[in-house]
C-alpha positions in Angstrom: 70.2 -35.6 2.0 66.7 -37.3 2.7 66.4 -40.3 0.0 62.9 -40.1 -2.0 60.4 -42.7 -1.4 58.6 -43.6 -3.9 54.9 -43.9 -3.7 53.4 -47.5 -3.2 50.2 -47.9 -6.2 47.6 -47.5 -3.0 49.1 -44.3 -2.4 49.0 -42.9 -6.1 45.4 -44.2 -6.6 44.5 -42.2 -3.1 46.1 -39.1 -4.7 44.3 -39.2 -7.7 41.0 -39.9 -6.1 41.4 -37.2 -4.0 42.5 -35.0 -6.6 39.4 -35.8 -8.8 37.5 -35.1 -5.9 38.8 -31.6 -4.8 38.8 -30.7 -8.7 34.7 -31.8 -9.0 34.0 -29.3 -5.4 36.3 -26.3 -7.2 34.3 -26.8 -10.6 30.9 -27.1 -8.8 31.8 -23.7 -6.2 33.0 -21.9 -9.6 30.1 -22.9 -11.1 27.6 -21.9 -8.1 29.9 -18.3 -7.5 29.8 -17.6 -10.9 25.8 -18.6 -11.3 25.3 -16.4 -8.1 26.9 -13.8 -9.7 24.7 -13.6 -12.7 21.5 -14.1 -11.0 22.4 -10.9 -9.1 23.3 -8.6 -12.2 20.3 -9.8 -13.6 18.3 -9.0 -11.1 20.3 -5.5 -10.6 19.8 -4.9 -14.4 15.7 -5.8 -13.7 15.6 -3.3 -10.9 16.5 -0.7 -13.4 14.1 -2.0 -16.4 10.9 -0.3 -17.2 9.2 -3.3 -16.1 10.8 -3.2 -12.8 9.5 0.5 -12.3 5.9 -0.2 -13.4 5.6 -2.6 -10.4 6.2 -0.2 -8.3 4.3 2.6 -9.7 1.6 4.0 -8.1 -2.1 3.2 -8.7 -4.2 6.3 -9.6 -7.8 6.8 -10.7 -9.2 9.5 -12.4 -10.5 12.9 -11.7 -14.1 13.0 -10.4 -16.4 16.2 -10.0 -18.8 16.7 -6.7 -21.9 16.5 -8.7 -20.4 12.6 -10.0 -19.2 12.0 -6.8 -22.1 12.7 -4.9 -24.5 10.7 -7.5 -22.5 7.8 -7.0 -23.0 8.2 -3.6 -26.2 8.3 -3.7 -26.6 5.4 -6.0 -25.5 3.4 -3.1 -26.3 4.7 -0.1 -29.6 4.9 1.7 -28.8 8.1 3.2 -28.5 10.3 0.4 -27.0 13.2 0.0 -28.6 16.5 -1.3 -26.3 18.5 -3.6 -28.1 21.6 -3.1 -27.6 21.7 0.7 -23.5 21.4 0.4 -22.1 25.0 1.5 -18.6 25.9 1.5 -18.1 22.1 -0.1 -19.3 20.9 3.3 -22.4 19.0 4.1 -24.0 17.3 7.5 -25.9 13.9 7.9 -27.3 14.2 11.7 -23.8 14.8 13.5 -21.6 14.0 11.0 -19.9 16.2 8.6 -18.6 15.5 5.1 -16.3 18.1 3.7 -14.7 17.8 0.5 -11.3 19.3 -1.0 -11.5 20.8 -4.5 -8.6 21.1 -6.6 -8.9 22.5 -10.1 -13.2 21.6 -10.1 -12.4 17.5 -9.4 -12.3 16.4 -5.3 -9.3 15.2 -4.5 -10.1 14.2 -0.9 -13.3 13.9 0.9 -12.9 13.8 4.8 -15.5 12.3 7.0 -15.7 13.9 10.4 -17.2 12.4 13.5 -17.1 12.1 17.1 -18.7 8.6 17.6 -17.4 5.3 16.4 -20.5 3.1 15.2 -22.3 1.5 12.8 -23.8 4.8 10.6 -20.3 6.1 10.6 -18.8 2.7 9.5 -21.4 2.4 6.7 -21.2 6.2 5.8 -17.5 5.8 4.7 -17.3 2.4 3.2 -20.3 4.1 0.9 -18.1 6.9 0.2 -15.3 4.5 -0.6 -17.2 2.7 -2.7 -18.7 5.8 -4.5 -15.3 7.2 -4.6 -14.2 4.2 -6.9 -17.0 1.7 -7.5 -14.5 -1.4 -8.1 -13.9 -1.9 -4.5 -16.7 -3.9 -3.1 -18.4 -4.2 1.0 -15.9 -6.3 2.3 -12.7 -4.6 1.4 -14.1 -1.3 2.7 -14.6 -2.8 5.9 -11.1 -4.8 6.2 -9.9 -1.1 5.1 -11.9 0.9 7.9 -10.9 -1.9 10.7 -7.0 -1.9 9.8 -7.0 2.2 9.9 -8.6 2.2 13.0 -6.3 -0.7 14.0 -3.0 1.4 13.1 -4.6 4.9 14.8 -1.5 6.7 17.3 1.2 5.5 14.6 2.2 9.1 14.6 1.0 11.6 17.4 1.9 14.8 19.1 0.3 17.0 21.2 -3.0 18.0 19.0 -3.7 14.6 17.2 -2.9 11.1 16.8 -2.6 9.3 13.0 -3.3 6.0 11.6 -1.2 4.4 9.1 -2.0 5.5 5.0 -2.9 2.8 3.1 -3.7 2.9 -0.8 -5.6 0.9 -2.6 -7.2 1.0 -6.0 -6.2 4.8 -6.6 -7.3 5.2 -3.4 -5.4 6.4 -0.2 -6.9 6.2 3.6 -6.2 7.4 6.6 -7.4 8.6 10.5 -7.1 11.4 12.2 -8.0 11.6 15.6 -8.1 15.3 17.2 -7.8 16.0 20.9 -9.5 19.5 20.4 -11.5 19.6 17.9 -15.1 20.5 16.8 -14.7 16.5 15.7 -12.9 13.6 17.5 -12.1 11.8 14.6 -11.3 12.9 10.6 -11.7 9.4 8.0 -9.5 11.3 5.0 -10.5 9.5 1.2 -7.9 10.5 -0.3 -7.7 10.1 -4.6 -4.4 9.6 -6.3 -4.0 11.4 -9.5 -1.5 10.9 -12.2 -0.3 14.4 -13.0 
């Protein structure tokens, strides 16, 4: 049989300096894991709060009529529109057609139809944008028409490339481009409704 050694003072203070030192790491790591793991049921618990979900709602506007629609429109723009020459809820300015979708008397989308990218058509559908919801001002309409355009062939197949859809204010956006078509290019306002 081996014959126990006893250990010399320097060796029992080295114990019990190590041992206080690999007791303070375990309390800090339980106290970190178990931090951790509160932080992430709270969060999970946020996710599923009502104030969790109305971040992530959508932003809608309310219903408009042509007649409003147009008037604002006009109110803004130095091209008006006449409300007496829209047939079939379709209306031209030189070569460029406006056509707006009905649903239940309110538009709900107004698509701008061109075949030329320039400055009338640039100015024709940040006024609709604005008249379509008169909180969003020159400059966001522009930054809105440039990133469409910018994002145009993010989906394609063999009759049309599409931009990105982007909402914003109630608003949604998006491009169309057609390769046979009466019109090159479809702008699409659409307005998001609560229901």
């Amino acid at each position: 049989m081996k014959k126990k050694t006893k250990l010399t003072k320097k060796q029992i203070i080295i114990l019990i300096i190590i041992t206080i030192i690999l007791g303070t790491i375990c309390y800090f790591l339980s106290v970190e894991i178990t931090k951790s793991i509160i932080d992430h049921k709270t969060i999970e618990e946020k996710m599923k709060s009502e104030d969790f979900k109305d971040l992530r709602k959508l932003e809608t506007i309310s219903n408009i009529n042509l007649l409003n629609l147009v008037n604002n429109y006009n109110d803004i723009s130095s091209e008006d529109i006449n409300i007496l020459l829209i047939e079939n809820n379709k209306i031209k300015i030189n070569d460029i057609e406006i056509e707006f979708i009905i649903k239940n008397e309110n538009v709900s989308i107004t698509s701008i139809n061109f075949n030329k990218k320039n400055n009338t058509i640039k100015s024709i559908i940040s006024n609709m944008i604005r008249a379509n919801n008169e909180e969003i001002d020159e400059n966001t309409t522009s930054l809105i028409y440039n990133k469409v355009f910018e994002t145009l062939g993010n989906t394609s197949d063999k009759e049309s490339k599409t931009s990105e859809f982007f909402q914003y204010k109630g608003l949604e956006f998006s491009l169309k481009e057609y390769k046979n078509n009466n019109y090159k290019y479809s702008f699409r306002i659409g307005r998001i409704i609560e229901e």
